[in-house]
Steps between C-alpha positions, in 0.01 A plus 500: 500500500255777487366571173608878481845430556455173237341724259789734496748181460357400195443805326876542568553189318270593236662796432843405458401226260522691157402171279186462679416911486579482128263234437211703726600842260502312201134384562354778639647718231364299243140531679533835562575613138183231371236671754598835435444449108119312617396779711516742210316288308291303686364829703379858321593644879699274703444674821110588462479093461655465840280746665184350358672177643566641825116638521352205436696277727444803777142421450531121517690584887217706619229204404739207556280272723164603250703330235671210624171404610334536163809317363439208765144489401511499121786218507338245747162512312699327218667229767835704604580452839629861675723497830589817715845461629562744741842381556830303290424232764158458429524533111788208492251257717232546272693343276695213684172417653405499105777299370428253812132429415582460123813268646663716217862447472626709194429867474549718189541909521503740295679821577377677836685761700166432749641164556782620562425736727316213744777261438261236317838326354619405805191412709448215231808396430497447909165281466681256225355671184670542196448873363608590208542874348316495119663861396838457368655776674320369835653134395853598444549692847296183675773262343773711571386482864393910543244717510375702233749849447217705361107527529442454087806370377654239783775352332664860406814443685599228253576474118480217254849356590368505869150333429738228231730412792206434731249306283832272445596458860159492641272323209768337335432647186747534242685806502391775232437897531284486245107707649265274273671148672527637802117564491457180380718343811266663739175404328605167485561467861146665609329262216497264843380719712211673310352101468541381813432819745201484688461866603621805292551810658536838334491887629304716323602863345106615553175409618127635366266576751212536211606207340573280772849388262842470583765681269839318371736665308859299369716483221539137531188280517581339793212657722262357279606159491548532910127645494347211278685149533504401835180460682486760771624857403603763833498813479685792716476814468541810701186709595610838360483274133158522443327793202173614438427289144684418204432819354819601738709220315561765202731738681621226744646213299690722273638731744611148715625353133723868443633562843549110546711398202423736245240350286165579359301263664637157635482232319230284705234659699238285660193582655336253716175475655477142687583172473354258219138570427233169376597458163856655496769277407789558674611730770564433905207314681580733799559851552623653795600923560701572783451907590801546639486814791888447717469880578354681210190580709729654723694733185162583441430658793803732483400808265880545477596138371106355370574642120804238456243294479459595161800282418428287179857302544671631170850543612555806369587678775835194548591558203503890551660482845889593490533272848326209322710497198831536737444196779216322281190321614633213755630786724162600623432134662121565409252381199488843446784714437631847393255773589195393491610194751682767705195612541253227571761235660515726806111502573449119371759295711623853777701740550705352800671314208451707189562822599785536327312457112354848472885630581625282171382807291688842334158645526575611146117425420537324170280205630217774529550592151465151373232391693187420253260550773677866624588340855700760711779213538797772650281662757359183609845396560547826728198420696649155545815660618322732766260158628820339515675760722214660688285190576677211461820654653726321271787742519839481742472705820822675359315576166163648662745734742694574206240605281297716839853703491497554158125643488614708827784639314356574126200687674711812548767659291728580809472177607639382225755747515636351830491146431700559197848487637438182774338344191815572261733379853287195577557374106844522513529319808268245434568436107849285612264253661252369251604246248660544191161523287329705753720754503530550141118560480510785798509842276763712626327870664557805327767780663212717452097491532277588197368811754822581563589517078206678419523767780928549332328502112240806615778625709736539161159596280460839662798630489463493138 
């Protein structure tokens, strides 16, 4: 099945199911009300912060490759090793032809929508390697056999009495709802896998082209541990990731720590500058960074599209989105969902498939308002819409000759006029033969036009 008409199958689903909806409201309420309370506080002026952020990161686009290559130069002189991955293709063999020279056969991760988006899981999984997810969120949806529902918060879609029945069926744990043991379940089962991993592999929320470091931020400690226990550490991260110095870290980790869950800072932020130095005691022996490309280069280019580039992977705009909250994150098909991924999915893996993304929208623009780096999220979607149509050619024959008559006819009053009655006749007539559902949504024509009205209401004024 094609994916637009598989897309609209499940968000069917999705919306008819009113316990899973409830359980999406009840979070994103709650997160709502907590980062509306920590902008007020956290920022004097809210929206000058995210201009200043959208300035700087402006400036980091326009001297992209001066930067990434300070980055790569400042990180290998301490031992790092830096790849270019033009491709998902080529960033997953760096790393199977990694885990094959190390002969590694267990693989720890901490969370990474980058992974994600090149389908690292999977590719390993396929060579006979164990992986195993280190954030909890990340670990519940692996057990539960899915992918992750949201871009911060994977494991959304299910509550304690969810996470309780899984542990039990899938770990064999005993059967409790209480958060702390539940915790405890999951850090007991990755105990294993922190000790006996040979490669760890994290994302990374930022990296400093003066410093030559890699930026971590988490709530858990997980990314740590994956960073320093086993003895080769991989990095991937996207190109667009990268900031001038750590002197940018000020406005960027709290306005990732607000707009991401509502906090004042996260609870863990790491900075990294290499693998182990002489005389360090513990940390990997190995350090590899992946700069991941897969057609940013390419959003770049487009003056239209390059500032969603900006994108520091908060989730905000999700959790603003009226479509996300109604057919939830497994809908979208894609590691990244809701409006930003309506966005980027399209570009990243083409149109020919994903056309239909940038359509999944009200336009209503609340994304836009959200966004802590001011990205134009609504029009984007428009100029998605108009690729999609004009370029790609995505839409029915019917539709484009439908749409051509409907420009011909709303170009002139008069013309208007005289399609009005065939358009009021050809309802009627054809309203018997849709389906029950269809036909309900078809509006029913007014006896009059609004021209029409107005001409009767100026008519009645003057003789007055």
């Amino acid at each position: 099945m094609q994916e637009p008409r598989a897309f609209l199958q499940r968000a069917a689903a999705k919306t008819r199911d009113e316990e899973h909806r409830l359980k999406i409201l009840k979070a994103i309420d709650t997160y709502t009300r907590v980062v509306e309370q920590r902008k007020h506080t956290q920022f004097r002026d809210w929206r000058q912060a995210r201009q200043l952020a959208a300035r700087i990161k402006d400036d980091v686009l326009a001297r992209l490759p001066e930067l990434l290559q300070q980055f790569e130069e400042r990180i290998t002189a301490r031992g790092a090793r830096v790849f270019w991955a033009e491709t998902a293709a080529e960033a997953r063999q760096y790393i199977l032809d990694l885990v094959a020279r190390r002969q590694a056969r267990v693989v720890v991760k901490s969370k990474s929508m980058t992974t994600e988006e090149i389908g690292l899981n999977e590719a390993l999984q396929h060579a006979g390697v164990d992986v195993w997810e280190s954030d909890l969120g990340e670990l519940i949806v692996q057990v539960a056999g899915e992918k992750p529902y949201h871009i911060v918060t994977p494991a959304m879609h299910k509550n304690r009495e969810d996470v309780a029945r899984l542990f039990h069926e899938k770990l064999g744990a005993p059967l409790t709802q209480d958060v702390e043991q539940l915790t405890m379940i999951a850090r007991e089962h990755l105990r294993h896998a922190y000790v006996s991993a040979e490669i760890g592999i994290t994302g990374a929320n930022f990296i400093l082209a003066e410093e030559g470091a890699i930026v971590m931020t988490e709530n858990e400690g997980n990314g740590r541990l994956t960073m320093a226990c086993p003895p080769v550490h991989v990095v991937l991260v996207g190109l667009e990731k990268v900031l001038p110095s750590m002197r940018e870290l000020a406005l960027f980790l709290p306005l990732l720590a607000t707009s991401g869950t509502g906090q004042q800072i996260t609870c863990y932020n790491s900075i990294v500058r290499g693998p182990r130095q002489p005389g360090e005691p513990d940390g990997p022996e190995e350090m590899h960074i992946i700069l991941l490309d897969n057609g940013r280069t390419e959003l770049l280019a487009q003056p239209e599209f390059q500032h969603v580039l900006r994108c520091i992977r908060c989730g905000a705009c999700l959790n603003a989105c009226p479509v996300y909250r109604t057919i939830g994150g497994h809908t979208y098909n894609t590691p990244y969902q809701g409006p930003i991924g309506s966005v980027i999915t399209p570009h990243l893996r083409g149109f020919r498939q994903w056309y239909h993304l940038p359509f999944a929208s009200s336009l209503c623009g609340a994304c836009s308002d959200v966004c802590p780096v001011n990205i134009d999220l609504h029009h984007l979607l428009l100029w998605n819409r108009h690729r999609a149509v004009e370029r790609e050619h995505t839409a029915a024959p019917g539709w484009r000759l439908a749409m051509k008559l409907w420009a011909w006819g709303m170009r002139r009053r008069k013309r208007i006029a005289l399609l009005r009655p065939w358009l009021r006749l050809g309802t009627k007539l054809l309203l018997p033969l849709l389906p029950g559902a269809q036909r309900r949504r078809v509006p029913s024509m007014a006896e009059h036009s609004f021209a029409r009205l107005w001409r009767d209401h100026e008519r009645q004024k003057s003789h007055f």
